[in-house]
C-alpha positions in Angstrom: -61.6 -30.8 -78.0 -60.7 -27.4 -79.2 -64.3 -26.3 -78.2 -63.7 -27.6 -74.4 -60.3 -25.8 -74.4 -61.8 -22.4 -75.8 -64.9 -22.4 -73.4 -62.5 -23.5 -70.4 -59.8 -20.9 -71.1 -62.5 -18.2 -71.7 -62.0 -14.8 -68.7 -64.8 -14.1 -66.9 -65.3 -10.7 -66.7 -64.2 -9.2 -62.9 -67.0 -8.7 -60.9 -67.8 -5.0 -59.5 -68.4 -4.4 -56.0 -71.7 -2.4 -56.1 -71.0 -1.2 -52.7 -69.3 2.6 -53.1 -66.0 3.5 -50.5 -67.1 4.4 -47.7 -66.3 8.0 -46.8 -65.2 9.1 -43.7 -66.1 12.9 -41.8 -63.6 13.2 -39.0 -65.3 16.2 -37.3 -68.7 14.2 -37.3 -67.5 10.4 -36.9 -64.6 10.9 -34.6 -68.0 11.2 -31.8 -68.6 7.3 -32.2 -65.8 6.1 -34.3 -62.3 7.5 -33.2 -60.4 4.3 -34.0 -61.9 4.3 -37.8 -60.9 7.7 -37.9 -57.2 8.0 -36.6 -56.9 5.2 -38.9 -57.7 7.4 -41.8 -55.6 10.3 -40.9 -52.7 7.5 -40.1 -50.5 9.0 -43.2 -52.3 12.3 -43.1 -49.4 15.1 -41.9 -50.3 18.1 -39.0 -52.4 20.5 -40.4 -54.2 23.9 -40.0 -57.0 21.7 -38.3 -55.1 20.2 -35.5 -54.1 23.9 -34.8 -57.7 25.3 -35.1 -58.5 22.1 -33.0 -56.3 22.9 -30.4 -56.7 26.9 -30.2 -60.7 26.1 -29.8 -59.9 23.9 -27.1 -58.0 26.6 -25.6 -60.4 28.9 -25.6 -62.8 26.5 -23.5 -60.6 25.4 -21.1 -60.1 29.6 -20.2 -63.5 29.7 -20.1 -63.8 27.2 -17.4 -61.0 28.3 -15.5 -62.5 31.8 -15.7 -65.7 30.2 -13.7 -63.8 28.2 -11.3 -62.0 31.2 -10.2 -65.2 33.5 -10.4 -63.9 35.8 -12.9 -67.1 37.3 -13.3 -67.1 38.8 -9.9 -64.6 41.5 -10.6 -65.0 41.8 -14.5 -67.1 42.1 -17.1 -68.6 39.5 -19.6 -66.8 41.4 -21.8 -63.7 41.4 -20.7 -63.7 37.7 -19.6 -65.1 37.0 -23.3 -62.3 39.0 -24.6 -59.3 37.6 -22.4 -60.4 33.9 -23.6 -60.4 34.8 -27.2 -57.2 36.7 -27.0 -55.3 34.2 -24.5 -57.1 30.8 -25.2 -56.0 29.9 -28.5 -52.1 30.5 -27.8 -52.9 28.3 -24.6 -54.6 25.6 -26.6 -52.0 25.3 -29.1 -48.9 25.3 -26.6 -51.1 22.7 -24.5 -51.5 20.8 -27.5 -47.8 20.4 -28.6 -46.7 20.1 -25.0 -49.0 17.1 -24.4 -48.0 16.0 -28.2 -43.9 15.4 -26.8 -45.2 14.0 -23.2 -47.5 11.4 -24.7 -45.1 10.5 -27.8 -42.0 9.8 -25.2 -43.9 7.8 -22.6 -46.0 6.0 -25.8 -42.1 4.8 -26.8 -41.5 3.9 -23.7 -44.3 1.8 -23.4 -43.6 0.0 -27.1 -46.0 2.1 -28.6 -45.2 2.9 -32.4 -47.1 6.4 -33.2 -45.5 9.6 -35.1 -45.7 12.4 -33.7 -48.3 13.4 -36.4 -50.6 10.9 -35.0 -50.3 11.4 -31.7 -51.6 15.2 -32.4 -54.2 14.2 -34.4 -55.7 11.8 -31.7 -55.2 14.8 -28.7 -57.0 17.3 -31.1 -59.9 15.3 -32.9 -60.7 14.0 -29.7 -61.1 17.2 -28.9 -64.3 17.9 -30.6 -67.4 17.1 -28.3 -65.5 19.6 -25.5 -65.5 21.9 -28.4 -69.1 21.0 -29.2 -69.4 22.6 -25.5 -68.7 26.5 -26.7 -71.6 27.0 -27.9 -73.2 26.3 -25.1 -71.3 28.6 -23.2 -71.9 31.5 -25.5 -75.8 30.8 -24.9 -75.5 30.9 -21.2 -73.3 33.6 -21.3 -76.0 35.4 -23.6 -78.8 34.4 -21.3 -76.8 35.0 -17.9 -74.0 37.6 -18.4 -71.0 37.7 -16.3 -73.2 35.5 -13.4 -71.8 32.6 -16.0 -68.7 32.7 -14.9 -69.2 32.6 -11.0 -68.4 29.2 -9.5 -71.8 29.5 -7.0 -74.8 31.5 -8.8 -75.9 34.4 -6.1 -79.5 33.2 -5.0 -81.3 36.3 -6.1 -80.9 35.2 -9.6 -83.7 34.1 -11.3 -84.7 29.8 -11.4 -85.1 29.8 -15.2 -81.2 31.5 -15.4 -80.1 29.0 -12.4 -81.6 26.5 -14.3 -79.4 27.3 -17.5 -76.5 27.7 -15.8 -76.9 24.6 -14.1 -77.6 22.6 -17.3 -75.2 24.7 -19.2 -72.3 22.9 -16.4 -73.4 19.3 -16.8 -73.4 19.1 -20.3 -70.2 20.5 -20.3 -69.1 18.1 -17.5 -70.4 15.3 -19.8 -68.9 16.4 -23.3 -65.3 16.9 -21.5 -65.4 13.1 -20.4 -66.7 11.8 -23.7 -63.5 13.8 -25.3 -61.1 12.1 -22.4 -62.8 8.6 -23.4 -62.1 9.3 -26.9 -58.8 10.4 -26.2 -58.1 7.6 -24.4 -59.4 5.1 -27.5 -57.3 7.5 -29.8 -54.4 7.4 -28.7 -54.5 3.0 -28.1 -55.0 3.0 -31.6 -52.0 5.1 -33.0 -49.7 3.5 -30.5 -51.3 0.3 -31.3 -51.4 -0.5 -27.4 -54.2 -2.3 -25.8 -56.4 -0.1 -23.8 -55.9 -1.0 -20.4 -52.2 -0.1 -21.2 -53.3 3.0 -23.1 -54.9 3.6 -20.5 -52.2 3.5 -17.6 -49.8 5.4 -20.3 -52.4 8.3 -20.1 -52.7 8.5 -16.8 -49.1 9.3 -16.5 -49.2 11.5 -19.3 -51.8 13.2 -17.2 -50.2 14.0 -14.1 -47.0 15.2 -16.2 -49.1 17.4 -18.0 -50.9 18.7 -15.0 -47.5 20.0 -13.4 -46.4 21.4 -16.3 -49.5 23.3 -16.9 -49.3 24.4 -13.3 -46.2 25.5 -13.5 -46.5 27.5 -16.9 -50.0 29.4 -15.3 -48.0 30.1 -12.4 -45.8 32.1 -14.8 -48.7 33.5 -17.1 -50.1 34.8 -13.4 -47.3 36.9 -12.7 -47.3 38.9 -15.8 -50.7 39.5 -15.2 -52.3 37.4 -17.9 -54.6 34.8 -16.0 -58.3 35.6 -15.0 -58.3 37.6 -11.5 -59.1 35.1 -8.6 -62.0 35.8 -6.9 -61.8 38.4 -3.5 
């Protein structure tokens, strides 16, 4: 009897999970898994990343203003180079607290349940594949000079520099609407909203951001800061 009760009351040792913790890369797995990774910076607080984040973004978004307005008719590669590097990250950041407020107050209003903290870090890590774009801009720029930043490409230009540029615009097309999908799938997961809702929310967070923007270039415009319009 005693030999039953020691062998029954005898502790089995606590098995090991061999498998190690798996280890998360924001800047590389936020391309295929943004949900995993908001989830990891859920307690994480704003840091000098979201603002390097957000300045970078900056600087491409000038950039492709600066072609849709044909900067490079009237200046330099240079000085369009230099204007985006000076201007672009003060934009980027100010965009990225402005759009911060907007999408925390209508994420609220929708039921949503994300700090503001969160809501920065899903509008700046899903940032990244539009940020992947700058370096192809710099290459076409390399290759093309200032004909980079014309909206239409003059038809004397060589094919194989036609050829760059137009490559150089799709894949930018195509990396700005991965980072809108993944902004969209970021920010349903810190508002814990479904994504059709998510969705709608951003939509409106959109627009509101749109006029805002608008209104603040019309400002920037006057004191002389924008890229020149073409003519």
């Amino acid at each position: 009897m005693d030999f039953v009760r020691c062998r029954t009351s005898r502790k089995h040792p606590p098995m090991h999970d061999p498998t190690p913790p798996e280890t998360i890369r924001p800047l590389h797995d936020v391309w295929l898994r943004p949900r995993r990774v908001l989830r990891e910076l859920a307690d994480a607080p704003i840091s000098r990343v979201d603002y390097l984040l957000g300045a970078v973004q900056g600087i491409v978004s000038w950039l492709s203003l600066s072609r849709a307005q044909s900067a490079g008719v009237d200046s330099g590669l240079g000085a369009i180079l230099g204007r985006a590097v000076l201007a672009g990250p003060a934009a980027g950041i100010i965009g990225l607290y402005l759009m911060t407020m907007v999408y925390l107050r209508l994420g609220r209003r929708a039921g949503g349940s994300a700090t503001r903290p969160q809501v920065m870090h899903a509008l700046a890590y899903s940032g990244v594949p539009m940020i992947a774009s700058l370096a192809i801009w710099l290459v076409a720029a390399a290759l093309a000079g200032r004909a980079c930043f014309i909206d239409a490409p003059h038809p004397a230009l060589e094919p194989f520099l036609i050829l760059v540029l137009r490559f150089q615009f799709v894949a930018h097309a195509l990396l700005v609407c991965w980072s809108l999908l993944l902004q969209v799938l970021a920010y349903s997961e810190v508002e814990r909203l479904p994504t059709r809702r998510a969705f709608g929310v951003w939509l409106l967070g959109q627009g509101l951001v749109m006029v805002a923007i608008l209104v603040l270039w019309m400002v920037v415009a006057g004191l002389g800061g924008a890229p020149p319009s073409p003519g």
